[in-house]
C-alpha positions in Angstrom: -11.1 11.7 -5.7 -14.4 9.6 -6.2 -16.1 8.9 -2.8 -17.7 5.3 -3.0 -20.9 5.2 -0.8 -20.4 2.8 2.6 -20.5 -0.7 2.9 -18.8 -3.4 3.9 -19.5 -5.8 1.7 -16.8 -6.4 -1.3 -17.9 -6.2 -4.9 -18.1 -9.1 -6.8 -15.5 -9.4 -9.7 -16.5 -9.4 -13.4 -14.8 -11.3 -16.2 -13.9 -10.6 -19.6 -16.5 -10.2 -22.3 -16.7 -12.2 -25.4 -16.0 -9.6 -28.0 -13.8 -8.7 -30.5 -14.9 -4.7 -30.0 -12.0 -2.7 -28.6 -14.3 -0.2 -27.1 -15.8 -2.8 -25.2 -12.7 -3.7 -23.8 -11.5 -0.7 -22.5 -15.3 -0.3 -21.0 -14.6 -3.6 -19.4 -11.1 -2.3 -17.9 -12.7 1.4 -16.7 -16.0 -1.4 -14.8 -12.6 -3.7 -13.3 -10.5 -0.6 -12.0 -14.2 0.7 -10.6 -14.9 -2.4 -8.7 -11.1 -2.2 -7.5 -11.3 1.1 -6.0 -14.7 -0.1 -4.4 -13.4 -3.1 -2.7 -10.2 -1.0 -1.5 -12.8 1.3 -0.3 -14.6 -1.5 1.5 -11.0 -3.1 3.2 -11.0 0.5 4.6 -14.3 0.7 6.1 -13.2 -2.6 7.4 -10.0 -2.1 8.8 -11.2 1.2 10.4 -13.7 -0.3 12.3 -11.9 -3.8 13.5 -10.4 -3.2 17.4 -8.6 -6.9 18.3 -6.1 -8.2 17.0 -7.7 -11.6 15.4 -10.2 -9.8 14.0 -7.7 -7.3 12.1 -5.8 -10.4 11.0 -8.9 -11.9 9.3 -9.7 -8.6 7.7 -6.2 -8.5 6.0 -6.4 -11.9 5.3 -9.4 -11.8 3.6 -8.5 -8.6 0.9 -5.1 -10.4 0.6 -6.9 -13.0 -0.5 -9.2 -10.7 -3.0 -6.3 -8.9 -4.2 -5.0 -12.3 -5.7 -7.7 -13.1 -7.5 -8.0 -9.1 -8.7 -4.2 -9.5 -10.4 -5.2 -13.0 -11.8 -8.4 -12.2 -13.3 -6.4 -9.1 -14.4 -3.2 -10.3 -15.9 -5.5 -13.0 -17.8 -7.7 -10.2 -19.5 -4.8 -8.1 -20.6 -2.9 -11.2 -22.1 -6.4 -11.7 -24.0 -6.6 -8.2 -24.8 -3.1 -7.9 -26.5 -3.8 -11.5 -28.4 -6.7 -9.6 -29.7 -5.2 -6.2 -30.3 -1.8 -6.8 -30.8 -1.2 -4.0 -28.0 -0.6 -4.4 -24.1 -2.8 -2.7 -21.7 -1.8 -2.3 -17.7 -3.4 -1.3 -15.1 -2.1 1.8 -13.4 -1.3 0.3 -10.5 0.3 -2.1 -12.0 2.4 0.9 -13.7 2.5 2.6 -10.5 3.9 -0.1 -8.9 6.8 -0.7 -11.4 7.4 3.1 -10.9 8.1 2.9 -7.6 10.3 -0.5 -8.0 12.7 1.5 -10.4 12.8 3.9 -8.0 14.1 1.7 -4.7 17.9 1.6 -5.8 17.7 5.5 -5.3 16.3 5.1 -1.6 17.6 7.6 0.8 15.1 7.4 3.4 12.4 6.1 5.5 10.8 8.2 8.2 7.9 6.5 10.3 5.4 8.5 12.2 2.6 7.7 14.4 0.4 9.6 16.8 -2.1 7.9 19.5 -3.7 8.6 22.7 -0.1 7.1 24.3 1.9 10.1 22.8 4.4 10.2 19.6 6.5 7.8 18.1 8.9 8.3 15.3 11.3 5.8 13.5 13.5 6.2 10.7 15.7 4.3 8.1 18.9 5.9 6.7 20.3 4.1 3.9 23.9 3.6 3.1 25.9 2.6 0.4 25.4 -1.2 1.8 23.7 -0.9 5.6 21.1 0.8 6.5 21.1 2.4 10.4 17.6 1.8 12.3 16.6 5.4 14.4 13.5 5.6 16.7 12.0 8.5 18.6 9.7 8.3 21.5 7.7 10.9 22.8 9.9 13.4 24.8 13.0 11.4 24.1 16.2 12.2 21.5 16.7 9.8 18.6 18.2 6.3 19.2 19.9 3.9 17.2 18.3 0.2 17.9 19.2 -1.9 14.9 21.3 -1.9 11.8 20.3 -3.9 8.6 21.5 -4.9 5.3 20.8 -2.7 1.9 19.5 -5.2 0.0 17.3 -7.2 3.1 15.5 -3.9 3.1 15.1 -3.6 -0.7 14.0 -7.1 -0.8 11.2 -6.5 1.6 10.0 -3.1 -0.4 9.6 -5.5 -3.6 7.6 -7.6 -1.7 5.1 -5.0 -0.3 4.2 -4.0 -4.0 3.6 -0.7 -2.4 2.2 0.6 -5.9 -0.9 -1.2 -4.8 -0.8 0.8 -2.0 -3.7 3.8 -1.7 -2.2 7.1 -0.5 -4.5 7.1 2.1 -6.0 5.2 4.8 -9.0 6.8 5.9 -12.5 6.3 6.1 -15.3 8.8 5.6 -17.7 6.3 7.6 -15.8 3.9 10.1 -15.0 7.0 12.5 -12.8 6.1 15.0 -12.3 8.9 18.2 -9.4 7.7 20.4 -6.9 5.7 17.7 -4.1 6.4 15.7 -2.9 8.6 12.9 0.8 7.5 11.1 2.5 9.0 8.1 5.0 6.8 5.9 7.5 8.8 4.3 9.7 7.5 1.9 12.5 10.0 0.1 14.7 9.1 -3.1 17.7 10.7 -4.3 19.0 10.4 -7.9 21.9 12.4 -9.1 20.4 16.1 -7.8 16.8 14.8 -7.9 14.9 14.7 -5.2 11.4 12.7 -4.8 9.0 11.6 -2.1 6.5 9.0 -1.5 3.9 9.7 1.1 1.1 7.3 2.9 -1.0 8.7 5.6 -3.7 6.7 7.4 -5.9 7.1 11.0 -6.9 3.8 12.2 -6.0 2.0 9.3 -2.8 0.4 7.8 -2.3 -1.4 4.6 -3.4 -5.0 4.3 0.2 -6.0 4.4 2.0 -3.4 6.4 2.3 -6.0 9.7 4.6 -7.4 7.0 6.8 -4.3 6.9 6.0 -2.5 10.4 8.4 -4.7 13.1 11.5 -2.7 11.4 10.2 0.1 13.0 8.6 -1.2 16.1 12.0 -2.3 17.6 11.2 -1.4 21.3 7.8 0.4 21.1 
């Protein structure tokens, strides 16, 4: 994994060259993905290091925001591209993303875990053929049902997360934080006698949009 040096300050986006050179187009695409790991790198340091609440807000709000105009400036140089080239070209997380979307009908399980100076705390989703039960775990306690949604509500919210533009990990090699929290996201698919699982792991940072997804565990925490 490249380490990006600190900052906080988000890179500024490039747009598509002028050329009819292929080889300068995929240059151009290898530059774009670089300055999108960078400013994921920076919305880490970021996120690490904001305490409050209305200050975590404008943090996500603000690579919301950049993430936008990333997949704009993106989609509009790969429709140039393939008017070009005659060929498409994606992005892989765009292709990481529509991995995972193929994959949500084959949802077994969620299992939510997160660790802080206050003790453990553990949630998970079962899915059923059309419910799915709501479980939670506090510290030193047995597992509780709290809540009971529908299939399809959950599977509409997964689509919504685009979880393929999701990094694997939330953690910052320069924002250390002492006294927070660690979590781990679990997610675990079964297809016929195939068995997959999606993990995201962060300490002191979530995903720009995870406040989006989170209150389905956070029932009574």
């Amino acid at each position: 994994m490249k380490v990006y040096g600190f900052s906080y300050d988000h890179s500024k986006l490039i747009y598509p060259p002028e050329s009819n050179s292929e080889k300068i187009w995929q240059q151009y695409f290898a530059q774009l993905n670089d300055i999108f790991k960078r400013n994921e790198s920076v919305f880490i340091n970021q996120r690490t290091s904001a305490f409050d609440d209305k200050k975590i807000k404008q943090v996500n709000r603000k690579y919301k925001k950049l993430l936008n105009e990333e997949q704009i400036l993106l989609l509009k140089a790969e429709e140039k591209y393939f008017n070009l080239f005659k060929k498409a070209y994606r992005d892989h997380r765009q292709i990481r993303n529509y991995k995972i979307q193929k994959l949500l009908p084959y949802l077994d399980r969620i299992d939510y875990f997160i660790f802080g100076m206050m003790g453990s705390y553990t949630s998970s989703l079962i899915v059923m053929e059309q419910s799915v039960i709501i479980l939670e775990k506090k510290f030193r306690s047995d597992y509780q049902m709290i809540d009971q949604i529908t299939k399809s509500d959950l599977i509409n919210r997964l689509l919504n997360l685009d979880l393929g533009y999701w990094s694997k990990e939330y953690v910052s090699r320069y924002a250390i934080v002492c006294d927070g929290e660690t979590w781990n996201l679990k997610f675990t698919f079964i297809k016929g006698k195939r068995c997959k699982e999606l993990n995201f792991y962060g300490d002191n940072c979530f995903p720009h949009n995870f406040d989006e997804f989170e209150p389905l565990f956070l029932h009574s925490k």
